[in-house]
ModelCIF file with pLDDT and N, C-alpha, C, O atoms, coordinates in Angstrom:
data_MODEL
#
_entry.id   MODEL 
#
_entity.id                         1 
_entity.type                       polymer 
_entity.pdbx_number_of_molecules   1 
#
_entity_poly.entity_id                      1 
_entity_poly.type                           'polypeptide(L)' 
_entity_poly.nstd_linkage                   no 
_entity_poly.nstd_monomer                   no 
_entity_poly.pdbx_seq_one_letter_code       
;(UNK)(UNK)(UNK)(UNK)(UNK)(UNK)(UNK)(UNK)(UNK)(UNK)(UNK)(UNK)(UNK)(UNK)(UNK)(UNK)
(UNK)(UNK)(UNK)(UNK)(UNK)(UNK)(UNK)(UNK)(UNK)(UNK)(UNK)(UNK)(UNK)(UNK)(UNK)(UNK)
(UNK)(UNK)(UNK)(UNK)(UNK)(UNK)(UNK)(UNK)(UNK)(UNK)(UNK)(UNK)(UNK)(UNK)(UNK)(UNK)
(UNK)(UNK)
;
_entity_poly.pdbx_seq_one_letter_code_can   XXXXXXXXXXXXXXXXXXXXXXXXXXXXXXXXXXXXXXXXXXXXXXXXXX 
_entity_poly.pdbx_strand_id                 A 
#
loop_
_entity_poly_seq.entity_id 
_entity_poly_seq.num 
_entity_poly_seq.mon_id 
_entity_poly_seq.hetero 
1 1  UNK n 
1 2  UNK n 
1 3  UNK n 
1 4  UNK n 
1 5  UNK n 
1 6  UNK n 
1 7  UNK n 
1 8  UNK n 
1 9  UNK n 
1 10 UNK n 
1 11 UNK n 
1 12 UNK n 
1 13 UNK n 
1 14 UNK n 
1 15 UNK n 
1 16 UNK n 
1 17 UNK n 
1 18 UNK n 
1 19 UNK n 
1 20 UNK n 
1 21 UNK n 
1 22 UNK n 
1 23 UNK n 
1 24 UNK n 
1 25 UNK n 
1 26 UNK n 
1 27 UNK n 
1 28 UNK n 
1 29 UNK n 
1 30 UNK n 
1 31 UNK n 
1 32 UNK n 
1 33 UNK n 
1 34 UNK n 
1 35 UNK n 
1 36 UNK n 
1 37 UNK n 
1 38 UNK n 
1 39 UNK n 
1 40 UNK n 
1 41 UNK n 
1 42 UNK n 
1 43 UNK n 
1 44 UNK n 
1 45 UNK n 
1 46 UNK n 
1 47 UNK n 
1 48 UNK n 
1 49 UNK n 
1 50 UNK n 
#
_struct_asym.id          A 
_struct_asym.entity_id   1 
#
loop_
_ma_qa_metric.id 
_ma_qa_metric.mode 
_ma_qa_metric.name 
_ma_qa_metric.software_group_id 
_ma_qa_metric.type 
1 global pLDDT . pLDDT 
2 local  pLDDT . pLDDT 
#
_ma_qa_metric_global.metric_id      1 
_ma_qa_metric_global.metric_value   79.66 
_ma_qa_metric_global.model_id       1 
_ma_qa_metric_global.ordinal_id     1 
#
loop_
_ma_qa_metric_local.label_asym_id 
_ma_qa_metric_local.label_comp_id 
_ma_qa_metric_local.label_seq_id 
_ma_qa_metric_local.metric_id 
_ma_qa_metric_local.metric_value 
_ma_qa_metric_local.model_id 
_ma_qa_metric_local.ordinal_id 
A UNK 1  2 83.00 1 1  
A UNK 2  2 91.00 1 2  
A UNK 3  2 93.00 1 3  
A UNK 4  2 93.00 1 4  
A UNK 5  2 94.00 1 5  
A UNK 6  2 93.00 1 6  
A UNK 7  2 92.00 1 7  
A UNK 8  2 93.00 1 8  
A UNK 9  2 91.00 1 9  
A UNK 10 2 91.00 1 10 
A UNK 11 2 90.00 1 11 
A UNK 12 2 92.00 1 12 
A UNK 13 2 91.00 1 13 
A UNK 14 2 92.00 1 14 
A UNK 15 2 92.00 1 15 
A UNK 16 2 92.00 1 16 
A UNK 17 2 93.00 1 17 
A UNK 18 2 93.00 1 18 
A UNK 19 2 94.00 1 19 
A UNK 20 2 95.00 1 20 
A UNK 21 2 95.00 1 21 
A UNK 22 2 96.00 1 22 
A UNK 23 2 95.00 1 23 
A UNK 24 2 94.00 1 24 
A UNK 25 2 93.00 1 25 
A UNK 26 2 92.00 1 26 
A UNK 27 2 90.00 1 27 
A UNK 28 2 89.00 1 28 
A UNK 29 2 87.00 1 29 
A UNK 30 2 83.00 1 30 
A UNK 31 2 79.00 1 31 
A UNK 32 2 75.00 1 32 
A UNK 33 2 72.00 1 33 
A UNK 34 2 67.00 1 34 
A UNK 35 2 63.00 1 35 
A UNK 36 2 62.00 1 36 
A UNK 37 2 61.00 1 37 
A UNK 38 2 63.00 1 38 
A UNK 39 2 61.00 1 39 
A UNK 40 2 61.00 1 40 
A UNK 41 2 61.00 1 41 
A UNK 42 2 57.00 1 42 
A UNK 43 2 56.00 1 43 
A UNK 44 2 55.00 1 44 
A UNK 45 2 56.00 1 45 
A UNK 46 2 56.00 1 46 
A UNK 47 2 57.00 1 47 
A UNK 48 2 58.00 1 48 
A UNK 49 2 58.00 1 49 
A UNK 50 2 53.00 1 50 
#
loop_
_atom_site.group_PDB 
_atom_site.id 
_atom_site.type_symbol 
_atom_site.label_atom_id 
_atom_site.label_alt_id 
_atom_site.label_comp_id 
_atom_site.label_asym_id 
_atom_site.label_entity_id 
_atom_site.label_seq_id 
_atom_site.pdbx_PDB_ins_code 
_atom_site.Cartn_x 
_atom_site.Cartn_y 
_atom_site.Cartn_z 
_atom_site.occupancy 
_atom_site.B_iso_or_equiv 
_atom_site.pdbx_formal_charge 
_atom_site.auth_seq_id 
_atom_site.auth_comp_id 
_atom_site.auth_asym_id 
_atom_site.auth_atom_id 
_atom_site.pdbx_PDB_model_num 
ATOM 1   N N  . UNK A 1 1  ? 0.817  -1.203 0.000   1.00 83.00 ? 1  UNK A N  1 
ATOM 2   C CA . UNK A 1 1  ? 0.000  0.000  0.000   1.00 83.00 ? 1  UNK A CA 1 
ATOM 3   C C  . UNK A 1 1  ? 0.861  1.267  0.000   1.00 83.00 ? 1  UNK A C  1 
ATOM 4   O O  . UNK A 1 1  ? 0.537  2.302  -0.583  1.00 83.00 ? 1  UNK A O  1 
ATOM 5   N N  . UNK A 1 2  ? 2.121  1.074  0.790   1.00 91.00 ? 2  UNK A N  1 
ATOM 6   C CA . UNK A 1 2  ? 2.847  2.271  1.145   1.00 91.00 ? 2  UNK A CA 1 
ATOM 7   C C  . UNK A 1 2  ? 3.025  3.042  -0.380  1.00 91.00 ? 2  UNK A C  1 
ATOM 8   O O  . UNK A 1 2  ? 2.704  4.190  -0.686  1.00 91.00 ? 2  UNK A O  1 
ATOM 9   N N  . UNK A 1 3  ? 3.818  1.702  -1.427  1.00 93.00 ? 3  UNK A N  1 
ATOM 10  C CA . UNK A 1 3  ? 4.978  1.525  -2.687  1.00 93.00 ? 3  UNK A CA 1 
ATOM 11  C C  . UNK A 1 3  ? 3.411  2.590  -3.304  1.00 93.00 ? 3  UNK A C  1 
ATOM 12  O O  . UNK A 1 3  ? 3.609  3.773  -3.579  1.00 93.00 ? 3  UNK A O  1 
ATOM 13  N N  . UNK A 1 4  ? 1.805  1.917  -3.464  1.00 93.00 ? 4  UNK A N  1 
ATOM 14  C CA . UNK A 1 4  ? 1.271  2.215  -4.538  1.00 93.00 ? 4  UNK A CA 1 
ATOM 15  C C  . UNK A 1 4  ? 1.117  4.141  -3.842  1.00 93.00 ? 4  UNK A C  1 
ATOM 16  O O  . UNK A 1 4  ? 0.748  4.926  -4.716  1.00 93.00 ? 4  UNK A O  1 
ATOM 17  N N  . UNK A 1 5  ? 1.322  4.638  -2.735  1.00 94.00 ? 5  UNK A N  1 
ATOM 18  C CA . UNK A 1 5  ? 0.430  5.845  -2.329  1.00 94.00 ? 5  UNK A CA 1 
ATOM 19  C C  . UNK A 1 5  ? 2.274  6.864  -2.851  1.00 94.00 ? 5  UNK A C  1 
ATOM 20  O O  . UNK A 1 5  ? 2.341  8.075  -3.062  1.00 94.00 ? 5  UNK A O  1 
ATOM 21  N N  . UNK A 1 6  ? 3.317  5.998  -2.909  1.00 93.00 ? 6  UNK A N  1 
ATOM 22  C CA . UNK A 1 6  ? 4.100  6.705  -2.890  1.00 93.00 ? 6  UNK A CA 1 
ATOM 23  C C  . UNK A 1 6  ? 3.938  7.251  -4.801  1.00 93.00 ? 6  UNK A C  1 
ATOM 24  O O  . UNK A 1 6  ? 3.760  8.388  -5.239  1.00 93.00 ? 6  UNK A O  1 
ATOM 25  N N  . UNK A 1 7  ? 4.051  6.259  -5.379  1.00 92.00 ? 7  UNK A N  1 
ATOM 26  C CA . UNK A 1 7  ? 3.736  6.048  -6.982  1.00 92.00 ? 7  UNK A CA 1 
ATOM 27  C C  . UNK A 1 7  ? 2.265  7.594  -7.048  1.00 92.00 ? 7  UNK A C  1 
ATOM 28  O O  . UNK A 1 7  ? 2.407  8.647  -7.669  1.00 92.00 ? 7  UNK A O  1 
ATOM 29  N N  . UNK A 1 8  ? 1.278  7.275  -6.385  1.00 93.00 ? 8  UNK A N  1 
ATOM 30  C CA . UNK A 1 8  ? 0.510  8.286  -6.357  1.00 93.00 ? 8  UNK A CA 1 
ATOM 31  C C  . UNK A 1 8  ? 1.198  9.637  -6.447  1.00 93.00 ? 8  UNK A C  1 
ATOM 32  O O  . UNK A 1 8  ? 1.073  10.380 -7.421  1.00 93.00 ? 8  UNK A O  1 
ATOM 33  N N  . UNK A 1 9  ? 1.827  9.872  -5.531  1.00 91.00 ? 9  UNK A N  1 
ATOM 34  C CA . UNK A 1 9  ? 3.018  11.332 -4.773  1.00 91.00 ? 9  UNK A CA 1 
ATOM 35  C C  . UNK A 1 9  ? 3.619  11.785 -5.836  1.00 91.00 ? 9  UNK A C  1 
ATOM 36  O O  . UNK A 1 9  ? 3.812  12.909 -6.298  1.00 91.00 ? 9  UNK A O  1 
ATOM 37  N N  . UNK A 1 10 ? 3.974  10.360 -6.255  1.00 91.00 ? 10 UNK A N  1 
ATOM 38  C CA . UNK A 1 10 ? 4.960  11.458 -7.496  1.00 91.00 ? 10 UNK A CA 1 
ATOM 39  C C  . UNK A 1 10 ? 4.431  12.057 -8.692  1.00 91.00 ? 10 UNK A C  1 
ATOM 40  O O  . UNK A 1 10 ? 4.898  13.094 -9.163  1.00 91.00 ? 10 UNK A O  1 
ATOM 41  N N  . UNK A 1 11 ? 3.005  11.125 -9.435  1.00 90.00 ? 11 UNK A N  1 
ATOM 42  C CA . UNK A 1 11 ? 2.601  11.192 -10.284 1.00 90.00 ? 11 UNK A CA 1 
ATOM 43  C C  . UNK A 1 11 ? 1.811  12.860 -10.008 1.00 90.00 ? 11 UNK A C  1 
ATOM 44  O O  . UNK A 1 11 ? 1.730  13.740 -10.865 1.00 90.00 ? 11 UNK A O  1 
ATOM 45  N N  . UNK A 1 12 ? 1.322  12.937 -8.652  1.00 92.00 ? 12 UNK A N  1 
ATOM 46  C CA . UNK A 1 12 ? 0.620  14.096 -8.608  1.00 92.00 ? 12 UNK A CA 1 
ATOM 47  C C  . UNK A 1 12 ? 1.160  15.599 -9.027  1.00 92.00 ? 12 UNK A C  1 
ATOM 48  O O  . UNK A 1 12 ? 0.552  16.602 -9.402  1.00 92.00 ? 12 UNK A O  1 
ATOM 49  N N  . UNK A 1 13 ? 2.648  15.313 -8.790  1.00 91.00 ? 13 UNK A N  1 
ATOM 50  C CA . UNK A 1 13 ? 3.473  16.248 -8.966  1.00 91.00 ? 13 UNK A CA 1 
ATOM 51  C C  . UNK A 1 13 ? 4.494  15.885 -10.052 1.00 91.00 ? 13 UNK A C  1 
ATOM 52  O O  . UNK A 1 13 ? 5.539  16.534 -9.986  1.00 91.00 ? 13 UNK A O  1 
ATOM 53  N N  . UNK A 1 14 ? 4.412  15.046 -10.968 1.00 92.00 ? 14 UNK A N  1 
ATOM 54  C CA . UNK A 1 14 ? 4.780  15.004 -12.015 1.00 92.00 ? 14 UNK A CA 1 
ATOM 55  C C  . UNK A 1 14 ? 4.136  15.438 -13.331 1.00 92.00 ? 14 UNK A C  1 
ATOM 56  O O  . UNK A 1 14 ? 4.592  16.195 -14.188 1.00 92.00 ? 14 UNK A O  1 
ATOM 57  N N  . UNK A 1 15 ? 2.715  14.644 -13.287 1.00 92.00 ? 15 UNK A N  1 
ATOM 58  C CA . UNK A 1 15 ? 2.056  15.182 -14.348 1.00 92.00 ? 15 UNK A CA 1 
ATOM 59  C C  . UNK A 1 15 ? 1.599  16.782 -14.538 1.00 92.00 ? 15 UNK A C  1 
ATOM 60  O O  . UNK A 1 15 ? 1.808  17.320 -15.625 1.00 92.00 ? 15 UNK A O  1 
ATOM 61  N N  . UNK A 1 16 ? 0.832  17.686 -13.208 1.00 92.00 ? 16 UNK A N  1 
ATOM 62  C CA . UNK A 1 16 ? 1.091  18.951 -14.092 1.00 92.00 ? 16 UNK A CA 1 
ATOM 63  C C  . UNK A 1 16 ? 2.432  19.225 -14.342 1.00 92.00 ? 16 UNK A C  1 
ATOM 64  O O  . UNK A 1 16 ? 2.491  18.951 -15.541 1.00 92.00 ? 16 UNK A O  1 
ATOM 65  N N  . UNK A 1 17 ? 3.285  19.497 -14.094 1.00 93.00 ? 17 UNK A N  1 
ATOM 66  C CA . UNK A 1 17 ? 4.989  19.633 -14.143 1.00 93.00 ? 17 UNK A CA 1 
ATOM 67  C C  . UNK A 1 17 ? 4.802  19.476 -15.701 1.00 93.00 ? 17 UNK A C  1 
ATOM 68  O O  . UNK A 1 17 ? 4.665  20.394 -16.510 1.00 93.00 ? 17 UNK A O  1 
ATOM 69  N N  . UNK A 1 18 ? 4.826  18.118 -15.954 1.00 93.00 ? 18 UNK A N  1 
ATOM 70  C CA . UNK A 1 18 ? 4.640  18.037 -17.309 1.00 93.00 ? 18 UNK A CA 1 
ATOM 71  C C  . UNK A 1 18 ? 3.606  18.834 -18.652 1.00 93.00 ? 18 UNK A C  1 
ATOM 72  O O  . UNK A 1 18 ? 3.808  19.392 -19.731 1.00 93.00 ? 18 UNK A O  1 
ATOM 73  N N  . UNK A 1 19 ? 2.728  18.555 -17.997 1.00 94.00 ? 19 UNK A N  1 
ATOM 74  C CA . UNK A 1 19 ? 1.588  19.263 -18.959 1.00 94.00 ? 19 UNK A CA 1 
ATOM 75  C C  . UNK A 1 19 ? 2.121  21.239 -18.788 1.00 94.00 ? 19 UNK A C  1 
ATOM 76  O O  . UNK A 1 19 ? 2.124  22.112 -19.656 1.00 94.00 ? 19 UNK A O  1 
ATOM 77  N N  . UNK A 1 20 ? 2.349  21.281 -17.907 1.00 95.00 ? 20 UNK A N  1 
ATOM 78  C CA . UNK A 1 20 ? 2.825  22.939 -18.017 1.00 95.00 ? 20 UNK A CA 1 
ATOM 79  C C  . UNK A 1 20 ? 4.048  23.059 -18.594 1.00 95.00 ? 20 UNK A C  1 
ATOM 80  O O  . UNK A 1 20 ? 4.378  24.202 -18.907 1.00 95.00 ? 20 UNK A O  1 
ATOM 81  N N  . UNK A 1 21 ? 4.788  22.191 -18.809 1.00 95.00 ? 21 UNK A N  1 
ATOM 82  C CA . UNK A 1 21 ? 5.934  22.433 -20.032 1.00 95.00 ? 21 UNK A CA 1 
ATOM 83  C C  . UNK A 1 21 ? 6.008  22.145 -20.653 1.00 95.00 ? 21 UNK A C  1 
ATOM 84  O O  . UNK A 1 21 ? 7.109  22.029 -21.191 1.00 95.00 ? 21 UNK A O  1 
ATOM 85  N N  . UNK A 1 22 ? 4.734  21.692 -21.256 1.00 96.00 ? 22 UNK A N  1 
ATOM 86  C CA . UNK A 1 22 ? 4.651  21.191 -22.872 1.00 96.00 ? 22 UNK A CA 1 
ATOM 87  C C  . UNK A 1 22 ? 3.709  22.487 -23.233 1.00 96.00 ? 22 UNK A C  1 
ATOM 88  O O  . UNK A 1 22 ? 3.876  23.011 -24.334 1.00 96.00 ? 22 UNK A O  1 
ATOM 89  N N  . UNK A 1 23 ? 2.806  22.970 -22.413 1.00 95.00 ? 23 UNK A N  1 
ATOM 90  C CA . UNK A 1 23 ? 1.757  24.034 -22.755 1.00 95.00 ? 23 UNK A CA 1 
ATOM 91  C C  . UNK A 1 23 ? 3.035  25.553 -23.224 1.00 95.00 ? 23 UNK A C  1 
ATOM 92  O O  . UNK A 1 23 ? 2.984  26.365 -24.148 1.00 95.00 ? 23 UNK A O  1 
ATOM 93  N N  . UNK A 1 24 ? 4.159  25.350 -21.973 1.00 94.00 ? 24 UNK A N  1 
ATOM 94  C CA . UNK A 1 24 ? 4.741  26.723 -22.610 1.00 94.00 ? 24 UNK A CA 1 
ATOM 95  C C  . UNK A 1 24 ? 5.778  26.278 -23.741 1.00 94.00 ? 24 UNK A C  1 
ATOM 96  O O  . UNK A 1 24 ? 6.198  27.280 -24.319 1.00 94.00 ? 24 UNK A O  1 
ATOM 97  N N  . UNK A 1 25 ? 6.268  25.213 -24.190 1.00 93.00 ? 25 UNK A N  1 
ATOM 98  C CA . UNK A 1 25 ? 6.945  25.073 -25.114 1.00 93.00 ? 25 UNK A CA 1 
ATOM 99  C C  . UNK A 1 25 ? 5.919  25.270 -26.529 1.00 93.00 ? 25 UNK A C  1 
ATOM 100 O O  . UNK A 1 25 ? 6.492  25.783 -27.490 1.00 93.00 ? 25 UNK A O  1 
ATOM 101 N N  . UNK A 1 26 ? 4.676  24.957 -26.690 1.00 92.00 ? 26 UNK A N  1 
ATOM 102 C CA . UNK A 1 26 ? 3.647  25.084 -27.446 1.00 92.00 ? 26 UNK A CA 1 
ATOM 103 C C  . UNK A 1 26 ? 3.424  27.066 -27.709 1.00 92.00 ? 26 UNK A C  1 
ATOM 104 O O  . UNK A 1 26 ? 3.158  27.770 -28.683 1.00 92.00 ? 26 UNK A O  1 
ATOM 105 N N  . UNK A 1 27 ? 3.716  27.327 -26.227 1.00 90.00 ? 27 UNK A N  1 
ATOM 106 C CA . UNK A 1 27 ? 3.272  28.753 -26.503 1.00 90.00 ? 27 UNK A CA 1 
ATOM 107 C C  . UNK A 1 27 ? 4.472  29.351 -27.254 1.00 90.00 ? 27 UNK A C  1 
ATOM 108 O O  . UNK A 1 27 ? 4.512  29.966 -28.319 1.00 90.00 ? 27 UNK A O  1 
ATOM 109 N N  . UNK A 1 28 ? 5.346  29.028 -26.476 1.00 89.00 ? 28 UNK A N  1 
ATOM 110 C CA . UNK A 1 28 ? 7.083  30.055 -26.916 1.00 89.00 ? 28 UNK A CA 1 
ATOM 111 C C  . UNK A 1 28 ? 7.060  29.610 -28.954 1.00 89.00 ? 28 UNK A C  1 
ATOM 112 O O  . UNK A 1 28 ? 7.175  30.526 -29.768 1.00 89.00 ? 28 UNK A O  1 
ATOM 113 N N  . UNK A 1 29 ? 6.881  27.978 -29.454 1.00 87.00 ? 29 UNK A N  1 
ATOM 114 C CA . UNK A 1 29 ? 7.185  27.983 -30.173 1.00 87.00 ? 29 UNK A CA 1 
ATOM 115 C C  . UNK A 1 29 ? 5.981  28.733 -31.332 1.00 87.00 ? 29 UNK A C  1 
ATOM 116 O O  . UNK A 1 29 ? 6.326  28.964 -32.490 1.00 87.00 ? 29 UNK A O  1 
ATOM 117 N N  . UNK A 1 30 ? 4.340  29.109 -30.753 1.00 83.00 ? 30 UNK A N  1 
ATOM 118 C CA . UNK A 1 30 ? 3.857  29.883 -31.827 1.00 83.00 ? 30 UNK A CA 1 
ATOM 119 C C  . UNK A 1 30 ? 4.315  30.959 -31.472 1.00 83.00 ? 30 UNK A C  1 
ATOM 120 O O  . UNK A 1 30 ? 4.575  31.507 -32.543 1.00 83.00 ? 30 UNK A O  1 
ATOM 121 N N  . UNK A 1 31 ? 4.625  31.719 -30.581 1.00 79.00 ? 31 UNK A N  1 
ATOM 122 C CA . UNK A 1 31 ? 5.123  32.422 -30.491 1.00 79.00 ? 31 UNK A CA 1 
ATOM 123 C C  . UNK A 1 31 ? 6.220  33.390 -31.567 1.00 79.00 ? 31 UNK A C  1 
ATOM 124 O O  . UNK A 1 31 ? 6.097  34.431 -32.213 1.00 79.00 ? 31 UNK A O  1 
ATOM 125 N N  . UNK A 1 32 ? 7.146  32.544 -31.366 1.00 75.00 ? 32 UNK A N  1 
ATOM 126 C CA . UNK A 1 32 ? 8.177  32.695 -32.432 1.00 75.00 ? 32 UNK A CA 1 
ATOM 127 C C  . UNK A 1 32 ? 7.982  32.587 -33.642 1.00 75.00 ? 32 UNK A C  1 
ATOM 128 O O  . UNK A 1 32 ? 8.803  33.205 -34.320 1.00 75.00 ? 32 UNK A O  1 
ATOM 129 N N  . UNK A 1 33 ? 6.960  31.862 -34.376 1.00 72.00 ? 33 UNK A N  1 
ATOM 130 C CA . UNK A 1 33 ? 6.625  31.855 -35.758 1.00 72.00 ? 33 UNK A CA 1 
ATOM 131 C C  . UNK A 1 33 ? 5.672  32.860 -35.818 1.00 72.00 ? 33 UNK A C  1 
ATOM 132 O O  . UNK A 1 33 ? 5.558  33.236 -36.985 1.00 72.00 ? 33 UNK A O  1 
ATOM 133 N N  . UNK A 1 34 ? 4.871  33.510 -34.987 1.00 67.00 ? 34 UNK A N  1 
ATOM 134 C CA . UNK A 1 34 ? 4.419  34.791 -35.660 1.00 67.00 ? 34 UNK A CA 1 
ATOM 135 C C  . UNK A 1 34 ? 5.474  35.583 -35.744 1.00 67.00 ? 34 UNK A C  1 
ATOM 136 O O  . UNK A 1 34 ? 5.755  36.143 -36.804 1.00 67.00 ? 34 UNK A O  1 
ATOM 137 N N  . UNK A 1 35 ? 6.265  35.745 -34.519 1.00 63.00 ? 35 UNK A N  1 
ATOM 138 C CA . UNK A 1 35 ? 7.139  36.980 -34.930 1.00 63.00 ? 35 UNK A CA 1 
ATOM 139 C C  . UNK A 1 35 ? 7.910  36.705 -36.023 1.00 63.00 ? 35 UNK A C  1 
ATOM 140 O O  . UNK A 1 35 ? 8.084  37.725 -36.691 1.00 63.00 ? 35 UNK A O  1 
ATOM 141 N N  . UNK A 1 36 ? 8.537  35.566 -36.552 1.00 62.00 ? 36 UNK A N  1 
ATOM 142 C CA . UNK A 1 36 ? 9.133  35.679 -37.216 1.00 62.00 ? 36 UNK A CA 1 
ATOM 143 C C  . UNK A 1 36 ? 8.518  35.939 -39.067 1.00 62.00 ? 36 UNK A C  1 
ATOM 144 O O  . UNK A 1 36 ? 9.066  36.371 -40.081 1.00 62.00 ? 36 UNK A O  1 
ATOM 145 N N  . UNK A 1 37 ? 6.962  35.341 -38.714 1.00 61.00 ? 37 UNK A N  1 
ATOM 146 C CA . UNK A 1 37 ? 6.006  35.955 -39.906 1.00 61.00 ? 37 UNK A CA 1 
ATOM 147 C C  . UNK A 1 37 ? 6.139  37.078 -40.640 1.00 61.00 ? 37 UNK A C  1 
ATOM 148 O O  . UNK A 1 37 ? 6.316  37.370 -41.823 1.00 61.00 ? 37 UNK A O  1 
ATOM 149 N N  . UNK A 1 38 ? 5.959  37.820 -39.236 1.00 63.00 ? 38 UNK A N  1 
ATOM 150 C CA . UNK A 1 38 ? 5.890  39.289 -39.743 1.00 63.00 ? 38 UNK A CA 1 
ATOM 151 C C  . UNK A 1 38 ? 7.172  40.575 -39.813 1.00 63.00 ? 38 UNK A C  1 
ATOM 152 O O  . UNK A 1 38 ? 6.996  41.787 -39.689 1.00 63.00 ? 38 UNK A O  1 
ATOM 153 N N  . UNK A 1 39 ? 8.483  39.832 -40.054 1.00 61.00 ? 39 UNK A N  1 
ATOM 154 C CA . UNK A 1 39 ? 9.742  40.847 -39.868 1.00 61.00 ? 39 UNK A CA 1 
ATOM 155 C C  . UNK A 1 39 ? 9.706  40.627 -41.656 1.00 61.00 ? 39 UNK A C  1 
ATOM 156 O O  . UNK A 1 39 ? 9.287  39.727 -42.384 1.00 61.00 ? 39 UNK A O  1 
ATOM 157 N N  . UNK A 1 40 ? 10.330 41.863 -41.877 1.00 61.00 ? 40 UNK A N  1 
ATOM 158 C CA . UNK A 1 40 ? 10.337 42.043 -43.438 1.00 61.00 ? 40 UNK A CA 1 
ATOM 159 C C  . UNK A 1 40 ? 11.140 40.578 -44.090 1.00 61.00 ? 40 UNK A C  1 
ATOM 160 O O  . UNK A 1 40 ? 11.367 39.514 -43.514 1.00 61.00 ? 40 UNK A O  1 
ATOM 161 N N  . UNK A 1 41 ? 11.393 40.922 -45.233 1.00 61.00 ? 41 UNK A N  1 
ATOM 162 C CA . UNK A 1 41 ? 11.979 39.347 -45.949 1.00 61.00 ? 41 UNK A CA 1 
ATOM 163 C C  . UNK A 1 41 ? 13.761 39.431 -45.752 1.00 61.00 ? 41 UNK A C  1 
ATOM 164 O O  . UNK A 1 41 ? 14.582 38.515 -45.709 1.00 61.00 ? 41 UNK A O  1 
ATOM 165 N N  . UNK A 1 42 ? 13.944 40.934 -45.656 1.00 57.00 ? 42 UNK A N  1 
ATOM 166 C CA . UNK A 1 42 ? 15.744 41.414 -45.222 1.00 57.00 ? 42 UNK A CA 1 
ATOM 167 C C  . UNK A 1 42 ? 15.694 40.555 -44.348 1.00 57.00 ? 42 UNK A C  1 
ATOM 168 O O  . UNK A 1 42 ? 15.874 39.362 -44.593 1.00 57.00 ? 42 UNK A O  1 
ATOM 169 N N  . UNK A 1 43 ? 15.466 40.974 -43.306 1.00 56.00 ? 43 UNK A N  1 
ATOM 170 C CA . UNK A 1 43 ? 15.693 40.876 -41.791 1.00 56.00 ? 43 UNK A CA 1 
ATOM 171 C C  . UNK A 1 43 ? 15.561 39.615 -41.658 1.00 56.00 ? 43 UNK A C  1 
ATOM 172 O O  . UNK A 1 43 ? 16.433 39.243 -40.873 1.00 56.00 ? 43 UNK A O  1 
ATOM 173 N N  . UNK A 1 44 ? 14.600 38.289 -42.194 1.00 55.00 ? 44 UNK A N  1 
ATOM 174 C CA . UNK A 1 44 ? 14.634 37.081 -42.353 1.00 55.00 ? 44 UNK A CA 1 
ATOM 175 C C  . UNK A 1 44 ? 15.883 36.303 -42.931 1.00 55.00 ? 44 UNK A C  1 
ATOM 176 O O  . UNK A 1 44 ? 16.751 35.633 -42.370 1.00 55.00 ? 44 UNK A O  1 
ATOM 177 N N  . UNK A 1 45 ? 15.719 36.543 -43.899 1.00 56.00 ? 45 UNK A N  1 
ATOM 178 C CA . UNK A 1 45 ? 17.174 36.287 -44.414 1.00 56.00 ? 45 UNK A CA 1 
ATOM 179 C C  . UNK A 1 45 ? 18.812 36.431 -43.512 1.00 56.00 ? 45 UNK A C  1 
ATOM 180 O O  . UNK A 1 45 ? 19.563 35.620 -42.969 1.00 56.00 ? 45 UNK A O  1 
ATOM 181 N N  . UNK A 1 46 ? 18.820 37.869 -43.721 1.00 56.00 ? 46 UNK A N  1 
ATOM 182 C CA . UNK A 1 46 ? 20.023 37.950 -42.673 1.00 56.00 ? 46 UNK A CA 1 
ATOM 183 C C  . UNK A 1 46 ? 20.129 37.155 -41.281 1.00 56.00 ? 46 UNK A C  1 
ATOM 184 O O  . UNK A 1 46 ? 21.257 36.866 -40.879 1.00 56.00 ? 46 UNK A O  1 
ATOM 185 N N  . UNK A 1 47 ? 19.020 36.796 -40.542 1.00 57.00 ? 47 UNK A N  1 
ATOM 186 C CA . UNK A 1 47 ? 18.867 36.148 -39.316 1.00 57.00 ? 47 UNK A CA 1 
ATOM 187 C C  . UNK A 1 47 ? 19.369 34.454 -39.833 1.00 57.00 ? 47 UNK A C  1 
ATOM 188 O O  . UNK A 1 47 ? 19.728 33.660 -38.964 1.00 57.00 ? 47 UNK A O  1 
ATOM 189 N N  . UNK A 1 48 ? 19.335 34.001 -41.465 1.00 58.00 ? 48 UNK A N  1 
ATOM 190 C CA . UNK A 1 48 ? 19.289 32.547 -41.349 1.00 58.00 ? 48 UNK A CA 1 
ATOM 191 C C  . UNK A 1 48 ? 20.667 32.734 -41.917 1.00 58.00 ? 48 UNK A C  1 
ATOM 192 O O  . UNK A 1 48 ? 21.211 31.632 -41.972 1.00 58.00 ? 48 UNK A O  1 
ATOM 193 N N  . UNK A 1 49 ? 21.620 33.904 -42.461 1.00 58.00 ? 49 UNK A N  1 
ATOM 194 C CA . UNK A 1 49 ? 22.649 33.905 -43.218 1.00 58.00 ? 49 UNK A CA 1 
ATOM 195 C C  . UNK A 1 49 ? 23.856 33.735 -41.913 1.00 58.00 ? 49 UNK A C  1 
ATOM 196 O O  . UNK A 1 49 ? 25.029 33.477 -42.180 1.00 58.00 ? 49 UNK A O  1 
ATOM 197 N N  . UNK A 1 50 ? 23.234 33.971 -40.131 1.00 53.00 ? 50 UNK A N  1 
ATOM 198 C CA . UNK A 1 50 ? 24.165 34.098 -39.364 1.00 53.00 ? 50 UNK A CA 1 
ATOM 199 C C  . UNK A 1 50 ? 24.676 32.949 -38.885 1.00 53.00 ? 50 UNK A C  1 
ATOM 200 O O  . UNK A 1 50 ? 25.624 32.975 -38.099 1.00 53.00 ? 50 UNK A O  1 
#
């Protein structure tokens, strides 16, 4: 009983852990594709020429 409540403990505090760093890796990466949408076609370029 102890092994299954400990398995509980962690999962409780594993899974959001998880789900909240997949939610901000989801955010950061649209993130970055709008901004990078909307910078002129120069400024694109030069950023992939570095």
């Amino acid at each position: 009983m102890e092994m299954i409540e400990g398995v509980l403990w962690i999962m409780t505090g594993f899974i959001p852990t998880l789900v909240s760093m997949e939610l901000a890796w989801k955010l950061a990466k649209k993130r970055v594709r709008e901004t990078s949408a909307n910078r002129p076609i120069a400024v694109k370029q030069e950023i992939r020429s570095r």
